[in-house]
N, C-alpha and C positions, 0 to 999 in steps of 0.2 A: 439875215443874221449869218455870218459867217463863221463857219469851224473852222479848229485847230487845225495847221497841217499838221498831215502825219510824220512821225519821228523818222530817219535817216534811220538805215539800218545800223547794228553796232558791227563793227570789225574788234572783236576780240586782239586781234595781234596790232593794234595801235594801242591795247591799254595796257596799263604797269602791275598786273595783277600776281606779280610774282610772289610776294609778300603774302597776299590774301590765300592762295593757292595753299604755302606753304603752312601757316595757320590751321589750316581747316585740312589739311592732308590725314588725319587722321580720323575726317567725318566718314564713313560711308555713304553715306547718303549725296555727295554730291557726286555726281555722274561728269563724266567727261565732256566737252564741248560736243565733242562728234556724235554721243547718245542724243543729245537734246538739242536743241535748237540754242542758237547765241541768246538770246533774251531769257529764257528760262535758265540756262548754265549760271550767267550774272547775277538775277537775281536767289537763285541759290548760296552764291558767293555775300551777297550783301544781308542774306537774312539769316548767314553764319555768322556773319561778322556781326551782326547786331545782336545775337546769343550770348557769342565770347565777351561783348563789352559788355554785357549785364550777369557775368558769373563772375565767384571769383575762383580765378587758376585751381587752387588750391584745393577744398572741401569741394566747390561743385555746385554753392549754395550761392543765393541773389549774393549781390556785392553793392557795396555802399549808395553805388547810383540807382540802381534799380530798388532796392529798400526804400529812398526818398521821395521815389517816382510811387512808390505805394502807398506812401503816407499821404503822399499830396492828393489820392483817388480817395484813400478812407477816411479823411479828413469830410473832405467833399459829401461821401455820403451818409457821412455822419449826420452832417447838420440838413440834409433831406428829410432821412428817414427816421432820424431821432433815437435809432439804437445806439449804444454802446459801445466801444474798442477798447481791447485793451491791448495794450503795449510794455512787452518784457527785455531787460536786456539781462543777458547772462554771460557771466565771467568763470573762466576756469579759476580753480583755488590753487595759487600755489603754482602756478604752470613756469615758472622762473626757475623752481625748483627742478622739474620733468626735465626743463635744456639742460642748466646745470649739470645731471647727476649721472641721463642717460645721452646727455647731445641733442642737435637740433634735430636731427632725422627721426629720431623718435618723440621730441615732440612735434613734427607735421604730422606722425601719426595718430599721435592724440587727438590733435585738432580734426582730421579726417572723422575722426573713430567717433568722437564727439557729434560734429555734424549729422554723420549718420544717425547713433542715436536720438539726437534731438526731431531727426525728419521724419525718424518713425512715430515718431507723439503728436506730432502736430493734422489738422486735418486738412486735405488739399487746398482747401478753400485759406486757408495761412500761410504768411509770408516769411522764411525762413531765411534770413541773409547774416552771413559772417559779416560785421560790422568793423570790423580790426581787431589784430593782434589774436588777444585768443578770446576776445568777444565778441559774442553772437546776438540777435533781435530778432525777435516773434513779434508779426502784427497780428493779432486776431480778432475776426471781423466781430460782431454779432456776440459778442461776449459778454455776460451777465456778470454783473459786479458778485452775486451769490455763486457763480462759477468759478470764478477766477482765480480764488486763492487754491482751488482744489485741482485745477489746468496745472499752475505753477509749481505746487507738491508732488504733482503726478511726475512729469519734469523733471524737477530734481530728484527723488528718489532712484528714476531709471536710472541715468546717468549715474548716481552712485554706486548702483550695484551692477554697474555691465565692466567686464574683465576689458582691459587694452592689453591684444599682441604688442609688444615695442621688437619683439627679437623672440625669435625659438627659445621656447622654455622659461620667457619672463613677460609674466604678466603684472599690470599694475591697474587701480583702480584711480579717478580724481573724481572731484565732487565739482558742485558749479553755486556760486551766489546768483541769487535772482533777485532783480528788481523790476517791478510792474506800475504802470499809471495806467488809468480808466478814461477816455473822455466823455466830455460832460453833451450829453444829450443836445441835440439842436443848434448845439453850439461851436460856430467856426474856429475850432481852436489853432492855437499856433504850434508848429510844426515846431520849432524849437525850444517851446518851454514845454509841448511833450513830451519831448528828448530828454531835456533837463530834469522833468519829475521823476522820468522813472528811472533816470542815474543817479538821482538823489538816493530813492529807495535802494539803488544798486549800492551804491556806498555804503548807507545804513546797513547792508546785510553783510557787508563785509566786515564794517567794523563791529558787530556784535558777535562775531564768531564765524565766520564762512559758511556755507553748505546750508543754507537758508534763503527762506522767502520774505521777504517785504514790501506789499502792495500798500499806491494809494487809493485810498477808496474814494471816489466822488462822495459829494454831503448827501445827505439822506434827508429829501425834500417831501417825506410822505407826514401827513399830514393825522397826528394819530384820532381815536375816536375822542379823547378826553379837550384835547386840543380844539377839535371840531364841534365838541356840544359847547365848549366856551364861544367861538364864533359866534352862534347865534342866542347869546342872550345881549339884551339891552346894560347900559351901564346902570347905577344904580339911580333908584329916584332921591335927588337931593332932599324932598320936602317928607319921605318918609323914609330915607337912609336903609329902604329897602330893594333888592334885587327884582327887577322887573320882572315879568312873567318872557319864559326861552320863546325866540322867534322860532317858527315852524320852519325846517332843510328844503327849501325847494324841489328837492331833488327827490324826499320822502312825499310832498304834495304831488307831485309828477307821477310817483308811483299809486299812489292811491289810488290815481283817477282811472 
C-alpha cells in the first residue's frame, strides 16, 4: 500500500497574501513568518480568515452564514436526541427613527450596544447572530417549551431598560419585538419553514404593539388522565346498551407485579 508523498514545502513569497495580511493586521495573535515556521504562519492566516467570514464586521456576533450552518447542526440533533429548540428572531422597534433623528453613526451604536446586551442573556452554549439590518437570532439548544416564553421576557426587558451612549451627554433607550418557534421533537424539521414561523410570530408582535413576545408553542401531545381511563374501556354492548367493564393499564399490571 502506498503513501502520500509528502507536500513541497511552501515558499511564502510566491503567494498573494497581501490582502489576507492586511485583514487580520489587527489580530495579535498572528506572529510573523520569521517567529514561526511557513506552515504554522499560513495556517494562522487561514483560520483568521475563516473567523472573519463567519462574523459580522459590525456587532462581532455569528453572521448569516454561520447562523445557517448552526441551524443545519441543531436541526440534525434534534431529531436524535428528541429535545427541543427554540428559535427567536428580534427586531429593534422603531430603529428607522434612531438614523433619522440622531444619524447613522449613532444608530451602529445602537446596533453594537444591542448585540452586547443580548450576549449578555444568552448562555454559551447559544447562538447569537445579527441576521440583517437591525435584526438579530437566538438559537437555543435544549430549550423547554415551559422555558421559553420566560428566556424571551427576560430578553426583552434587558434591552428595555439598559441606557445607549449615541454621544456625551445623550442617552437613549430602544425596545426589541420577539418572535420565537419551538421545534417539534424527533422531528427533521425544515430549516426554512423554521425561519418562517418564527417571523410569523416576529410580525405578530410587531403588529400588536412593539416591545413584546410572541412564541409558537409545538401541540401539546400529553395525553391527560381523563383521556387515558377512556382508552381503556370497551365500546358499549350493543345487546345491553351498557358500558362494558374498564380494561386493566398495562402499565398499572406491570406495576403490581
Amino acid at each position: 500500500m502506498s503513501s502520500n508523498p509528502a507536500p513541497a514545502s511552501i515558499e511564502l513569497s510566491q503567494l498573494r497574501l497581501d490582502t489576507a495580511q492586511a485583514l487580520l493586521a489587527s489580530d495579535e495573535e498572528i506572529t510573523s513568518p520569521e517567529a514561526d515556521s511557513p506552515t504554522g504562519y499560513l495556517q494562522q492566516l487561514i483560520d483568521g480568515l475563516c473567523e472573519l467570514s463567519l462574523k459580522d464586521p459590525l456587532t462581532g456576533l455569528a453572521n448569516r452564514r454561520q447562523f445557517r450552518a448552526v441551524l443545519d447542526r441543531e436541526v440534525d440533533r434534534v431529531t436524535r436526541t428528541g429535545e427541543s429548540a427554540l428559535l427567536l428572531m428580534l427586531d429593534i422597534d422603531h430603529f428607522k427613527v434612531v438614523n433619522d433623528t440622531y444619524g447613522h453613526p449613532a444608530g451602529d451604536i445602537v446596533l453594537q450596544a444591542v448585540a452586547q446586551t443580548l450576549a449578555s442573556c444568552v448562555r454559551p452554549m447559544d447562538t447569537l447572530a445579527r441576521y440583517g439590518g437591525e435584526e438579530f437570532a437566538v438559537v437555543l439548544p435544549g430549550c423547554q417549551a415551559a422555558f421559553g416564553e420566560a428566556v424571551a421576557e427576560r430578553i426583552r426587558s434587558i434591552v428595555e431598560s439598559t441606557s445607549i451612549a449615541i454621544e456625551p451627554g445623550l442617552q437613549i433607550r430602544v425596545t426589541v419585538s420577539i418572535g420565537g418557534s419551538f421545534t417539534l421533537p424527533w422531528v427533521k424539521a425544515s430549516i426554512p419553514t423554521w425561519i418562517e414561523r418564527a417571523d410569523h410570530q416576529l410580525y405578530r408582535a410587531k403588529s400588536e404593539g412593539r416591545n413584546r413576545v410572541c412564541l409558537d408553542f409545538p401541540p401539546d401531545s400529553t395525553v391527560s388522565a381523563e383521556e387515558k381511563g377512556l382508552l381503556f374501556y370497551h365500546l358499549p354492548d350493543p345487546t345491553t346498551d351498557e358500558m362494558a367493564p374498564p380494561i386493566s393499564d398495562p402499565a398499572d399490571s406491570a406495576n403490581r407485579k
